[in-house]
C-alpha positions, 0 to 999 in steps of 0.5 A: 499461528497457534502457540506450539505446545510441544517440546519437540517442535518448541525450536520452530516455535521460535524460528516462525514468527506467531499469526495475528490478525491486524487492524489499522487507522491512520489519517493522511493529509495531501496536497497537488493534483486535486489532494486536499484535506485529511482523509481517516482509513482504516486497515485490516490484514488477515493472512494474505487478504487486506481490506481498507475503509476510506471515509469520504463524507458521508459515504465508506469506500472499501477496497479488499485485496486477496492475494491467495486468490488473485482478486481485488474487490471495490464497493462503497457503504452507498451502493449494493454493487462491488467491482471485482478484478483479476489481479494476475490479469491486471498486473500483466497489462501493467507490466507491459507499461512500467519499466520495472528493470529501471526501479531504483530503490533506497531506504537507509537510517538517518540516525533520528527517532521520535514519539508517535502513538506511545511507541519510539519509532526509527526514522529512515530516509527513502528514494523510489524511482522508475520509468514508465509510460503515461497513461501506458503509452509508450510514447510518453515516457515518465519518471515518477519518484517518491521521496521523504523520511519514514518514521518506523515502528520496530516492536508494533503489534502485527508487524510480521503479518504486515510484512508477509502480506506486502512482500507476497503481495510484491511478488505478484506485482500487485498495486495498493490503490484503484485500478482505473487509477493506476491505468492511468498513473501506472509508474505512480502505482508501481512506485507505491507498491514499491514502497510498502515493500521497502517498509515490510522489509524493515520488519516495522510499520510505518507509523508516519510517512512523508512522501513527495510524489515527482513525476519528470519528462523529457522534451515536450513532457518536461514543461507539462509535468513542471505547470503539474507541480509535486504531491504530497502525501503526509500519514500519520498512524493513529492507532494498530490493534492485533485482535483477531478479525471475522472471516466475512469482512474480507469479502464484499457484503451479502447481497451486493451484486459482483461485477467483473472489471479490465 
């Protein structure tokens, strides 16, 4: 949002949090279920649309997510070809397999602050947990919970547009992550949604996050989700930057063929 000249309106200058574009690079690290080694992304928001580039080898996994209009796009730096899907579409199917009514959601401060990239972050300690069906059957109904402290912080460059992008997105239903994936962990992706949105509500960004992922049954679930065993996911933020961001990289790149998904 452009800095308000005018006296008249100086009030409302004040009131609006000022526009800025937003870019990311963080390195997760994690463990269970196939999760090794460190993987760097970067993160890049722009209004209501996000892009996120994932190293993986040799090869840049891109994923955009444009709220305003509903699509989330999927490519690679290998292949000429990008996935689109409908997201008001997907997120309805999803909702037909997650009991969002049974989220249970906690983020409080547990007093303790620390050092992380130069800035003085706050730490809070988060629960999420809901039901849903495995792999969205109804018949095999799980709970998935996160768990572990969040370290964020308060006066970071970007922090009001990354709240207003994670808190609209929450209020599609949207998830953060591949769709053939969150088909068949849809309470995991849900719960992560969940997530962002209890850190955008900090009006910080989370410039460390510790979860553990569990996932408990009942009866002939309990013993397969036991032998599963947790997640862990540890990300750490390595740098944030407010420059502005072009047009053009919120969308797939010229000349890649388009190819709508369910």
């Amino acid at each position: 949002m452009k800095h308000v000249m005018l006296a008249a309106i100086a009030a409302l200058a004040v009131a609006v949090p000022a526009r800025a574009d937003l870019k990311v690079t963080e390195n997760t690290t994690g463990k269970g279920l196939g999760l090794t080694g460190n993987i760097s992304s970067t993160t890049y928001i722009k209004g209501l649309k996000m892009r996120v580039d994932t190293m993986r080898g040799d090869k840049v996994e891109s994923m955009i997510f444009d709220v305003a209009n509903q699509k989330l796009y999927s490519f690679d730096s290998k292949k000429k070809e990008a996935d689109v899907w409908d997201m008001a579409a997907f997120a309805a199917e999803l909702g037909k397999s997650v009991d969002t009514s049974s989220t249970k959601a906690s983020l409080k401060p547990n007093g303790q602050t620390k050092q992380i990239g130069g800035r003085a972050a706050d730490g809070y300690d988060m629960e999420i947990s809901m039901a849903a069906g495995l792999g969205g059957s109804k018949d095999m109904i799980m709970t998935v919970t996160l768990q572990g402290p969040v370290w964020i912080v308060k006066n970071a460059p970007g922090a009001a547009d990354y709240g207003r992008f994670f808190k609209a997105a929450a209020e599609k239903g949207w998830i953060f992550g591949d769709p053939r994936a969150a088909k068949a962990q849809p309470g995991q992706a849900r719960a992560t949604a969940e997530m962002y949105k209890q850190l955008a509500d900090t009006g910080g960004i989370a410039y460390e996050t510790d979860m553990q992922i569990k996932l408990s049954g009942s009866g002939p679930m309990a013993g397969l989700f036991a032998k599963m065993g947790n997640v862990s996911m540890l990300t750490v933020v390595d740098s944030v930057d407010a420059a502005a961001l072009p047009d053009d990289l919120f969308a797939p790149p010229a000349g890649y063929k388009v190819s709508p998904k369910k």
